[in-house]
C-alpha positions as CSV (number, residue, x, y, z in Angstrom):
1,X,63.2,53.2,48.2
2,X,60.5,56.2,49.2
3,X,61.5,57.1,52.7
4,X,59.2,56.1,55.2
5,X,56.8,58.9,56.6
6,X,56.3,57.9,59.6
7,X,54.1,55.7,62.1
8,X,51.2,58.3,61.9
9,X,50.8,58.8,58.7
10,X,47.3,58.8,56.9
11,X,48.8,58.7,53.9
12,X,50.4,55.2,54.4
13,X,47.1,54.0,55.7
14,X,44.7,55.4,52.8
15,X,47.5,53.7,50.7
16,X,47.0,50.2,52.2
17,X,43.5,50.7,52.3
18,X,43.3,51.2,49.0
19,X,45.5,48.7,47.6
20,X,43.2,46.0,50.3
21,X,40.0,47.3,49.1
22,X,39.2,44.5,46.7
23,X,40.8,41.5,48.5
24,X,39.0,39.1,50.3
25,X,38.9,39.5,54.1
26,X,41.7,37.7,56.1
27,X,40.2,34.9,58.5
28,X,42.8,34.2,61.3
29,X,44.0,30.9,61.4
30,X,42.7,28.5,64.2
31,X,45.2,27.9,67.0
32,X,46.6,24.7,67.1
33,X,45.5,22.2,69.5
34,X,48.3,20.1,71.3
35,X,48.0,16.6,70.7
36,X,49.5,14.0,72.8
37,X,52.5,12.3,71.8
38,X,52.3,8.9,70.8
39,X,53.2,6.3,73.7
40,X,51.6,8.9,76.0
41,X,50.6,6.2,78.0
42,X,53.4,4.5,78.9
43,X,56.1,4.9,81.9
44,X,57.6,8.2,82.0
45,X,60.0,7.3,83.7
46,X,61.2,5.4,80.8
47,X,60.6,8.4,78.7
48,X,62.8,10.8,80.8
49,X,65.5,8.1,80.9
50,X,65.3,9.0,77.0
51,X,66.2,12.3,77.1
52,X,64.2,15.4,75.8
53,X,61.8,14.4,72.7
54,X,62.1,16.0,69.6
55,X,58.5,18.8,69.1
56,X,55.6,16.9,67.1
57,X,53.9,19.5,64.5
58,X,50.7,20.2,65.5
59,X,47.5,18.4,63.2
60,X,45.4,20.1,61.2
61,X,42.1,18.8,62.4
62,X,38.9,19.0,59.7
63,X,36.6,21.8,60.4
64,X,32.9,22.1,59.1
65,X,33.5,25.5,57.8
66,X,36.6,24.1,55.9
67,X,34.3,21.8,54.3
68,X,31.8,23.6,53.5
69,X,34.2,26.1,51.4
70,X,35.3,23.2,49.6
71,X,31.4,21.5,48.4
72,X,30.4,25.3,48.0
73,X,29.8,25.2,44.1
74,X,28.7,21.5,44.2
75,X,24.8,20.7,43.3
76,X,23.2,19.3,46.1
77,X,22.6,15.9,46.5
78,X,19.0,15.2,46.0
79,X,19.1,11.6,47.9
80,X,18.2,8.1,46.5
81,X,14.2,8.6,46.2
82,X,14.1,12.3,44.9
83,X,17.0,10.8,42.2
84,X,15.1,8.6,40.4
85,X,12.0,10.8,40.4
86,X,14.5,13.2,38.7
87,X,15.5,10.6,36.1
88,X,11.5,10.0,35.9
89,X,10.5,13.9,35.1
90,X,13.7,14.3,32.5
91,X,12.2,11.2,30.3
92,X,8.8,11.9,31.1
93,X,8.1,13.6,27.4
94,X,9.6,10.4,25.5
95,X,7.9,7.7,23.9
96,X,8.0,4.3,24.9
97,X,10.6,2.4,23.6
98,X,8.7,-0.9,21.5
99,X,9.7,-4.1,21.4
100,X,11.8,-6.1,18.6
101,X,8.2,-7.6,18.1
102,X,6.5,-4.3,17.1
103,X,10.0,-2.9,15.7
104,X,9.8,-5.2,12.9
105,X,5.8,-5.1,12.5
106,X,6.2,-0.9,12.3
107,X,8.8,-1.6,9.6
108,X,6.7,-3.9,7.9
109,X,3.8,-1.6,7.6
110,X,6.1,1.3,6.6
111,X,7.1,-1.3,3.5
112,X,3.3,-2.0,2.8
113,X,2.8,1.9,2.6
114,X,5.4,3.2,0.8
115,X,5.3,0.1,-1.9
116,X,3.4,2.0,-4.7
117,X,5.2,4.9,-4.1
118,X,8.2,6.1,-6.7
119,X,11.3,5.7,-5.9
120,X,13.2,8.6,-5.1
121,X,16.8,9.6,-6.7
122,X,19.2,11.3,-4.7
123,X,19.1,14.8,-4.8
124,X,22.3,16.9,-6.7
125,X,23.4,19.4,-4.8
126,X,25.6,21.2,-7.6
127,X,22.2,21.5,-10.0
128,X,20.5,24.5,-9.6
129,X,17.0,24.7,-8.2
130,X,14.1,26.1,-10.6
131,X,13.5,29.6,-9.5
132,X,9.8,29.9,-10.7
133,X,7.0,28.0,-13.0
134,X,7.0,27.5,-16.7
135,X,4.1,27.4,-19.3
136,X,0.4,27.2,-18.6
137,X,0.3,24.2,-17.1
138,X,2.3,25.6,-14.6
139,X,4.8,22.8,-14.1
140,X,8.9,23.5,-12.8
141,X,11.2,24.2,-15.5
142,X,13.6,21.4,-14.0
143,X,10.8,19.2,-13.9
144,X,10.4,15.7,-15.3
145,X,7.9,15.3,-16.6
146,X,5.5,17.4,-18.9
147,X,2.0,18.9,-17.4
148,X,-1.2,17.2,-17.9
149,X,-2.2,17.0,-21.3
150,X,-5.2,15.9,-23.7
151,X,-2.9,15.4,-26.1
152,X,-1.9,12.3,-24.3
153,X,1.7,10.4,-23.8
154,X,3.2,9.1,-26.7
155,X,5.5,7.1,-24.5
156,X,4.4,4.4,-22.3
157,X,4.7,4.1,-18.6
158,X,5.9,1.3,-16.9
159,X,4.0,1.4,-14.0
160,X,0.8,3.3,-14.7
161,X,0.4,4.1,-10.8
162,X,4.3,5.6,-11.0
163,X,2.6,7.5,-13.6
164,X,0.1,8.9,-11.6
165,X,2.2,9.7,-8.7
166,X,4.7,11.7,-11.0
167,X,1.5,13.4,-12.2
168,X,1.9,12.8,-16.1
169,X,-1.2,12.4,-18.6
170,X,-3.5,10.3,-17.6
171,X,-4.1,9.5,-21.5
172,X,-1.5,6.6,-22.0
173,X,-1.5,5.7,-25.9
174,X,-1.1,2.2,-26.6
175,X,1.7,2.6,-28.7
176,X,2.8,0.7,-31.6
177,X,3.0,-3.0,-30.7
178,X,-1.1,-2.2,-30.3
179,X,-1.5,-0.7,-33.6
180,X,0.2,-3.7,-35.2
181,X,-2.2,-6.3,-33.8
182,X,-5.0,-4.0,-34.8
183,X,-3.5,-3.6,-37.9
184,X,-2.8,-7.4,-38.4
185,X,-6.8,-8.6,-36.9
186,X,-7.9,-5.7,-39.3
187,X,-6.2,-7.1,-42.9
188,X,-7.6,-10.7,-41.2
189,X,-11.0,-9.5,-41.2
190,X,-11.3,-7.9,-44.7
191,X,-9.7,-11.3,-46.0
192,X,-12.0,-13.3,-44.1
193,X,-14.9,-11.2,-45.4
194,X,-13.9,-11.8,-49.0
195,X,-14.2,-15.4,-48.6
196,X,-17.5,-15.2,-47.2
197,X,-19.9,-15.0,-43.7
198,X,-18.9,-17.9,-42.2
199,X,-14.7,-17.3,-43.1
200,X,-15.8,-13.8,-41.2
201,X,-17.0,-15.7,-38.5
202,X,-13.3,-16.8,-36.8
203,X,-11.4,-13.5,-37.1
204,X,-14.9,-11.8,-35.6
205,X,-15.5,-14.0,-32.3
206,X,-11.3,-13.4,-31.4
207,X,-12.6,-9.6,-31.9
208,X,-15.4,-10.1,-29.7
209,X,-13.6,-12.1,-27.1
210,X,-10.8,-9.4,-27.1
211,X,-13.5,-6.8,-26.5
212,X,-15.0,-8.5,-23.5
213,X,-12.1,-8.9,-21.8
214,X,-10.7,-5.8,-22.6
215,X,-13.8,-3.1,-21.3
216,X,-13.5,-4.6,-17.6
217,X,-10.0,-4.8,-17.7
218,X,-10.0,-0.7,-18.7
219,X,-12.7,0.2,-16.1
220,X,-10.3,-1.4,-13.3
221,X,-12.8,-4.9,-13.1
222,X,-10.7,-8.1,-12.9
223,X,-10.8,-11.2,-12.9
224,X,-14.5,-10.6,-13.7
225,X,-15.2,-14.3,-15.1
226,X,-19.0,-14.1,-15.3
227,X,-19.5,-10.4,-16.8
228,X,-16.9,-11.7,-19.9
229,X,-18.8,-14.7,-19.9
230,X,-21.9,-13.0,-20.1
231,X,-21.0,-10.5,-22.5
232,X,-19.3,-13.2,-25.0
233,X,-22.2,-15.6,-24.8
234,X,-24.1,-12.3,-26.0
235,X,-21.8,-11.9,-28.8
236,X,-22.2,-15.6,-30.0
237,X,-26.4,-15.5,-29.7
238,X,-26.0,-12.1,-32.0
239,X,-24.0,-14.1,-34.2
240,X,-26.0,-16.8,-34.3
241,X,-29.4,-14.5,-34.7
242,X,-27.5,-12.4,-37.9
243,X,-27.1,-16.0,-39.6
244,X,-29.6,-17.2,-38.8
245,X,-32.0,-14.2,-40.4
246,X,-32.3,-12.6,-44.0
247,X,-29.6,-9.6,-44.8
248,X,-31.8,-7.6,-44.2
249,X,-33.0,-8.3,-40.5
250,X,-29.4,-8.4,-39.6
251,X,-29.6,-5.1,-38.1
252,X,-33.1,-6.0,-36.0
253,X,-31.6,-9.6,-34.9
254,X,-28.9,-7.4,-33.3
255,X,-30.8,-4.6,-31.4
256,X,-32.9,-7.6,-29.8
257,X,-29.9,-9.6,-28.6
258,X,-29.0,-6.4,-27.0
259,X,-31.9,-5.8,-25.7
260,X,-32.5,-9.1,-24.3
261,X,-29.0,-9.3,-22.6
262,X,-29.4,-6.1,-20.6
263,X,-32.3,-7.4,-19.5
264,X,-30.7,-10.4,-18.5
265,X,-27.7,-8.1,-17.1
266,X,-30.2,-6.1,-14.9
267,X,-31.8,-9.2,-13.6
268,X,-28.2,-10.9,-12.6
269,X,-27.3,-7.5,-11.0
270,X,-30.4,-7.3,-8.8
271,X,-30.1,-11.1,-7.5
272,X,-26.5,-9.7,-6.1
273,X,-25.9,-9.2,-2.8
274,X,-23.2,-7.0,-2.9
275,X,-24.0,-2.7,-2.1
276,X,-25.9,-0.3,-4.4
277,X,-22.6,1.3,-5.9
278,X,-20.9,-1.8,-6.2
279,X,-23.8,-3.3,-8.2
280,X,-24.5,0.1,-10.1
281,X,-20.8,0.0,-11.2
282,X,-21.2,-3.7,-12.2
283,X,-23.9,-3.3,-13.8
284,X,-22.8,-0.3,-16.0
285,X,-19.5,-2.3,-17.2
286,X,-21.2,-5.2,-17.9
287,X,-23.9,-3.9,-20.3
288,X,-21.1,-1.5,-22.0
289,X,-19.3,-4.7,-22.5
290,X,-21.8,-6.9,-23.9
291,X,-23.3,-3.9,-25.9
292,X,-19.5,-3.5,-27.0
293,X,-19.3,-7.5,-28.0
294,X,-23.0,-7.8,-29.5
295,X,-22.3,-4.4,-31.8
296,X,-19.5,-6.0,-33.1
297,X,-21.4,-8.5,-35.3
298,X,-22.3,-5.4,-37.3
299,X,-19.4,-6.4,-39.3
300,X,-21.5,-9.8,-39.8
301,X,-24.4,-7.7,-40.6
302,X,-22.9,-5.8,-43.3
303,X,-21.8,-6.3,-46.7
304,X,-18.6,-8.1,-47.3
305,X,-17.6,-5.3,-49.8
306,X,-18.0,-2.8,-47.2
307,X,-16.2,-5.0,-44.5
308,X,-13.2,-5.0,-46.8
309,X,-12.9,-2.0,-46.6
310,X,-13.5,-0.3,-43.6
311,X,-11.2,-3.2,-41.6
312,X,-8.6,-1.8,-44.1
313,X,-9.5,1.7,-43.5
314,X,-9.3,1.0,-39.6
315,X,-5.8,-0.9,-39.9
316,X,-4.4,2.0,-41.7
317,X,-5.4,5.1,-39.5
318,X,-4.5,2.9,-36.1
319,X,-1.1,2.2,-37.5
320,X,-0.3,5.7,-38.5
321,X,-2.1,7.6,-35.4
322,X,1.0,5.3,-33.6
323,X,3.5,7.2,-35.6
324,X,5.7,9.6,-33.4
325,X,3.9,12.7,-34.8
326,X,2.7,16.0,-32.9
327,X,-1.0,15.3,-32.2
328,X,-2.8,17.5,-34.9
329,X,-0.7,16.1,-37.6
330,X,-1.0,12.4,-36.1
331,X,-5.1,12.5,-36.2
332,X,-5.3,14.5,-39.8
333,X,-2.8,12.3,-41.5
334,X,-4.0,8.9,-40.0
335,X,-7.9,10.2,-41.3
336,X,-6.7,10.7,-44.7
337,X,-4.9,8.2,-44.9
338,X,-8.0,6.0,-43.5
339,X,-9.9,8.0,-46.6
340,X,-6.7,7.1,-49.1
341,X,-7.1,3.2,-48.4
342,X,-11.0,3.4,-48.7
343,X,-10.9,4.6,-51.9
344,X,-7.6,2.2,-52.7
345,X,-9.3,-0.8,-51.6
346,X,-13.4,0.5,-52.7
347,X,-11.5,0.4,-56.5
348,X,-11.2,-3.5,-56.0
349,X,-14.3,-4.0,-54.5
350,X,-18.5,-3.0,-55.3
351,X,-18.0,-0.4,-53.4
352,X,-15.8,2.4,-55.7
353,X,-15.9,5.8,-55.1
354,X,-17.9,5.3,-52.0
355,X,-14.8,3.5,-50.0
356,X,-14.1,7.4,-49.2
357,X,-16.3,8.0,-47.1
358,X,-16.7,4.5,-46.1
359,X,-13.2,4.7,-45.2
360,X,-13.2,8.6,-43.5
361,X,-16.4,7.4,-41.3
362,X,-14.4,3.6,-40.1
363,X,-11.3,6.1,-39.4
364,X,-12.7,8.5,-37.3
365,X,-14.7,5.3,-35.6
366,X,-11.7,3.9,-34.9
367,X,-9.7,6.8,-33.4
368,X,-12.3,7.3,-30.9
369,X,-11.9,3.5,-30.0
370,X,-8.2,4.3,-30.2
371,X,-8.9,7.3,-27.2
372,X,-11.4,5.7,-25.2
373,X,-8.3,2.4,-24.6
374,X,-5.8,4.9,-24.1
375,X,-7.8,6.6,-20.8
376,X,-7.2,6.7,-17.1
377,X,-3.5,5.3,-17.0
378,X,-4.1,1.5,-19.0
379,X,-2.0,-0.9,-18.5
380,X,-0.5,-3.2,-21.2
381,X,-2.4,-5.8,-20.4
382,X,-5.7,-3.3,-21.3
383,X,-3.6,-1.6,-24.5
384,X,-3.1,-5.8,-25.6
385,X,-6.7,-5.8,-25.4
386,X,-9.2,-3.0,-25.5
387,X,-6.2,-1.1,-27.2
388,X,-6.6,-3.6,-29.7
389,X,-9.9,-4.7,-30.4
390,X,-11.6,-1.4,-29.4
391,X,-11.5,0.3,-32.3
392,X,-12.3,-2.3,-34.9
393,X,-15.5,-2.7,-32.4
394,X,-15.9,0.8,-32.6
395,X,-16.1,1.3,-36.5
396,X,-18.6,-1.7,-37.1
397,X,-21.7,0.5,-37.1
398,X,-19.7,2.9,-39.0
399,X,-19.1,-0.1,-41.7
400,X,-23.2,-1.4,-41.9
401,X,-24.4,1.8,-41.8
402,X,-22.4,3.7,-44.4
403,X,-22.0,0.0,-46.5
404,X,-25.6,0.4,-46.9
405,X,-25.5,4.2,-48.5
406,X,-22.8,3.3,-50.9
407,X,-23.1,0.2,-51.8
């Protein structure tokens, strides 16, 4: 042990300073308070009969400063009122909570919003992401689907407004079951014609119905009852007018049923009381469609010979255009094969060498038919019928007009 230096020693004191310097300072403990033995009150006589009583330890009574030491790091207690204005403030910034009522009317109208949307796959997190653009049409290399093209799809959507939304071509060919009806209602039509005008006349009012029904349905119009109606009764009068004249009025008898039924168009247009744009729109789709039905009895018009032909010509080129060819090749194969069967079939009939052209001039015609069916996302029902009667409508002024020159 270090000998002791001493009771006046400054070096024992600087030492216990120092080793005190950082310790809390020692509060002397209260002096206890006697407190009365039990049975104080009694007779103490009795007591000192007893003998000497053993010491009671002194209580340790509760102090405020005690208590205060012991709540020091407690919040304060805000009291019942300030409490729930507390509770108030800290939810203050939420939204009110609905009812099940409007619960299940929100989740309805999240239903009706999202119905035409596409659905969405899960994601996969082990493919890697597309770092940058590809091409000109500037679509993702991991994409989907192909950019916008006028090339147009050869595959058919499902849905044409899942289509849209994945932001394919709106050019939707009608594919191949189309082409075969065309194809079919063609080779019906250049039988019917060699039999005659009125064996011509039942394959050519199915055309003209299909081609009625078939324009509204393409420009987004149905069920429009009375514009069909309307444009097929306006098919029927032509008819009736190119029978009813010489061959060579046939032509004549149908510019004035066309004229006379957008006359009668303009005037069923104007006795609407729908808005200007809605009537505008109306009355633009139902003179195309009657114009569309009423041309078609150009095919009445013209010479049998040259309606041989050009419905063979027309059947060919639609069912080759559906082949799954690159675009270029699709349209110059399907035209010369459209030229191949005009002169093919022009050998059989009055027509000869002519069914060339004849058959070059009902292709092209009919591709265009072909195009304008296959525009702004169609759906089958409109490739069943403006897909299929389109172009045949399309290539009957092709057939009187270029019937006439060769034949």
């Amino acid at each position: 042990m270090p000998p002791y230096p001493g009771p006046g020693s400054d070096q024992q004191q600087g030492a216990a300073a120092e080793q005190t310097a950082y310790l809390p300072p020692y509060q002397a403990a209260p002096e206890p308070q006697a407190v009365a033995p039990e049975g104080w009150f009694r007779d103490e006589a009795g007591a000192a009969a007893q003998g000497p009583t053993a010491p009671v330890a002194p209580a340790q009574n509760w102090t405020p400063e005690a208590g205060t030491a012991e709540t020091a790091y407690l919040p304060p207690y805000p009291g019942p009122g300030q409490e729930q204005g507390g509770a108030a403030e800290q939810t203050a910034y939420l939204p009110p909570f609905p009812g099940p009522e409007q619960q299940g009317e929100s989740r309805e109208a999240a239903a009706e919003q999202t119905a035409y949307l596409p659905p969405q796959a899960a994601a996969d997190p082990a493919a890697p992401t597309a770092a940058g653009t590809g091409g000109a049409g500037g679509a993702p290399e991991g994409a989907e689907w192909s950019p916008p093209t006028l090339g147009g799809n050869t595959l058919r959507a499902v849905d044409p407004a899942q289509a849209r939304a994945e932001g394919r071509s709106p050019i939707i060919d009608p594919g191949p079951q189309s082409a075969l009806l065309t194809a079919a209602l063609g080779l019906l039509l250049a039988a019917a014609a060699a039999l005659g005008q009125f064996a011509l006349l039942v394959p050519l009012i199915a055309l003209q119905g299909l081609t009625a029904a078939g324009w509204f349905r393409l420009n987004g119009m149905w069920p429009a009852r009375q514009g069909i109606a309307l444009a097929f009764a306006g098919a029927l009068v032509a008819d009736a007018a190119v029978l009813a004249v010489e061959d060579a009025y046939g032509a004549g008898a149908i510019v004035g049923t066309l004229g006379a039924w957008v006359l009668l168009t303009l005037v069923l247009q104007l006795r609407s009381r729908a808005d200007a744009d809605e009537r505008m729109y109306g009355l633009m789709a139902s003179v195309a469609s009657a114009a569309l039905a009423i041309i078609c009895a150009g095919h009445l018009a013209a010479d049998t010979a040259a309606v041989t032909v050009g419905a063979v010509a027309v059947a060919v080129a639609v069912f080759v255009r559906a082949l799954p060819l690159p675009t270029p090749a699709s349209v110059g194969v399907s035209l010369a094969s459209a030229a191949g069967a005009g002169v093919a079939v022009g050998g059989l009939t009055s027509v000869g060498a002519g069914g060339a052209l004849l058959g070059l001039a009902a292709g092209v015609c009919a591709l265009i038919g072909l195009r304008v069916a296959a525009y702004d996302y169609p759906s089958k029902f409109v490739h069943m019928t403006a897909g299929v009667a389109l172009p045949l409508a399309a290539a009957a002024p092709a057939v009187y007009l270029v019937g006439r020159v060769v034949g």
